[in-house]
C-alpha positions as CSV (number, residue, x, y, z in Angstrom):
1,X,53.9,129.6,120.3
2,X,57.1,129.3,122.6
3,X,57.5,130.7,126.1
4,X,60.6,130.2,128.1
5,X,60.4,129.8,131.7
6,X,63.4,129.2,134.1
7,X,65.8,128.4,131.3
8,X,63.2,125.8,129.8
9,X,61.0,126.1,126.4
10,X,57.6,125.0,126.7
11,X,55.6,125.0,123.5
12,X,51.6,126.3,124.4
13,X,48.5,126.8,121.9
14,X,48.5,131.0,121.8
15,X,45.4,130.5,120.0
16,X,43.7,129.6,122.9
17,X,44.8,132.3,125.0
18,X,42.7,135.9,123.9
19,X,45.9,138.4,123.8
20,X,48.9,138.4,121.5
21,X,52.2,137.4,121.9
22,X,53.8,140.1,123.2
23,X,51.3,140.0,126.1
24,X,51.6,136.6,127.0
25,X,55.3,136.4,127.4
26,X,55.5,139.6,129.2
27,X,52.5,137.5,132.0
28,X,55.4,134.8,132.0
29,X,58.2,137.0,132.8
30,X,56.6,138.9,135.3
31,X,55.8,135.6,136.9
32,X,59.3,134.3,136.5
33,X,60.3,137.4,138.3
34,X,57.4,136.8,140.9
35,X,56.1,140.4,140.1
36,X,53.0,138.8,139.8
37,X,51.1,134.9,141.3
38,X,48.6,134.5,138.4
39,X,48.0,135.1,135.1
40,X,45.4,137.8,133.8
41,X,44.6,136.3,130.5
42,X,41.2,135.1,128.9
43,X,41.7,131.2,127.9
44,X,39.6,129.3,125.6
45,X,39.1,126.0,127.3
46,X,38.2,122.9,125.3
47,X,34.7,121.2,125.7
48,X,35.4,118.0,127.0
49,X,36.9,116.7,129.9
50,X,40.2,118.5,129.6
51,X,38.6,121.6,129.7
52,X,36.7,120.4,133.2
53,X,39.9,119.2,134.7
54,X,41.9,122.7,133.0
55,X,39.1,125.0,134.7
56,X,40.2,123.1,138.1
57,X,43.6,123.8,137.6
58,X,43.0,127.8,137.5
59,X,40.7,127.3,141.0
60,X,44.6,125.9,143.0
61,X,46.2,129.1,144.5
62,X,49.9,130.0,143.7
63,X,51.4,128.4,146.7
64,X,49.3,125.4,147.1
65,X,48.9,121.9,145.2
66,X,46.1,119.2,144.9
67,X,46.1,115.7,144.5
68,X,45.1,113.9,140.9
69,X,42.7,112.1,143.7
70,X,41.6,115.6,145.1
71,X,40.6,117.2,141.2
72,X,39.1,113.0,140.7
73,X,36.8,113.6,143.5
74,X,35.7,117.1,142.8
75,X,34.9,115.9,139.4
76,X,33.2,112.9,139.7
77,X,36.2,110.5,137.6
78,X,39.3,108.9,138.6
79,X,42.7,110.0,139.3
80,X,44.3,108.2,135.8
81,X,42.1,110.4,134.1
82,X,43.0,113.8,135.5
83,X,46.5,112.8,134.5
84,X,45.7,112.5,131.5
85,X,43.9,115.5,131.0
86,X,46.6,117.4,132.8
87,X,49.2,116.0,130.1
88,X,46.9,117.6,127.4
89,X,46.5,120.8,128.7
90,X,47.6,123.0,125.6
91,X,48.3,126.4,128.0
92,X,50.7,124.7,130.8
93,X,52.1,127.1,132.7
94,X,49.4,129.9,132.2
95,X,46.7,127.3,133.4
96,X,48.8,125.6,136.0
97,X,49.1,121.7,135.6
98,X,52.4,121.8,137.8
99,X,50.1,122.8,140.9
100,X,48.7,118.9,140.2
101,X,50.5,116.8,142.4
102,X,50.6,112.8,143.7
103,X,49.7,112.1,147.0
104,X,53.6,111.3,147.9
105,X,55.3,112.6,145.0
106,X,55.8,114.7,141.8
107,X,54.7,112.5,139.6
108,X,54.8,113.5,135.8
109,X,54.7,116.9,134.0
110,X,55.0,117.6,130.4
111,X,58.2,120.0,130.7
112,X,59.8,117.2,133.3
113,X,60.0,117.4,136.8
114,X,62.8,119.7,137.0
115,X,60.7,122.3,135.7
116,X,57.2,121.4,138.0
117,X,59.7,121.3,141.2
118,X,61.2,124.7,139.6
119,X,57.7,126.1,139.6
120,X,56.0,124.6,142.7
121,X,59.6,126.3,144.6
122,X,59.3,129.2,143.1
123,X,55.2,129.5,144.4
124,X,56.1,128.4,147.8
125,X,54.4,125.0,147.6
126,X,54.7,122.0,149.6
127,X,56.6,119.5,147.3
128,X,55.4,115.6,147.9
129,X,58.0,113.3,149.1
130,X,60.9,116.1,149.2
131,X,62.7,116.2,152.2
């Protein structure tokens, strides 16, 4: 299914979030119009390595970012690897990817940077490497 967040389409597997539509783009809006810091929705998380690295993801705080070294560590793998399990995540957005940072910049995000910066301002987060 399609959400649209701060003018951008992101395309996200609805089957692996338990409520319909209707519910799930409402969560976005209200996010998008900070009525609310996290999503209250029951996601199906893949078996594998993604799915360690996705549950992670849900553990960072609106407002705050970790490292692909800092998820690495807490997971016993390497920093490559959290990338890219962050570029698979089939929810971004709902199970936040864009709060996965490097340790002096950006770095990559599957909507583009314009749209993790977006985010990460719009949470209140320290952005790497910006003045």
């Amino acid at each position: 299914m399609q959400i649209r967040i701060f003018g951008h389409e992101r395309d996200i597997e609805g089957s692996r979030i338990d409520a319909a539509p209707a519910t799930i783009r409402e969560q976005v809006r209200e996010y998008e119009a900070g009525e609310r810091d996290a999503f209250d929705l029951e996601i199906e998380y893949p078996e594998n390595f993604t799915g360690r690295v996705m549950r992670e993801m849900v553990r960072i705080p609106s407002g705050e970012t970790r490292t692909y070294g800092d998820i690495a560590a807490a997971l016993d793998s390497a920093p490559i690897a959290v990338g890219q399990a962050c570029g698979r995540n089939p929810v971004s957005v709902i199970v936040p990817c864009h709060r996965i940072v490097g340790a002096d910049s950006l770095v990559g995000y599957g909507g583009g940077l314009e749209l993790k910066r977006q985010l990460l301002e719009h949470e209140g987060a320290t952005i790497p490497g910006a003045p």
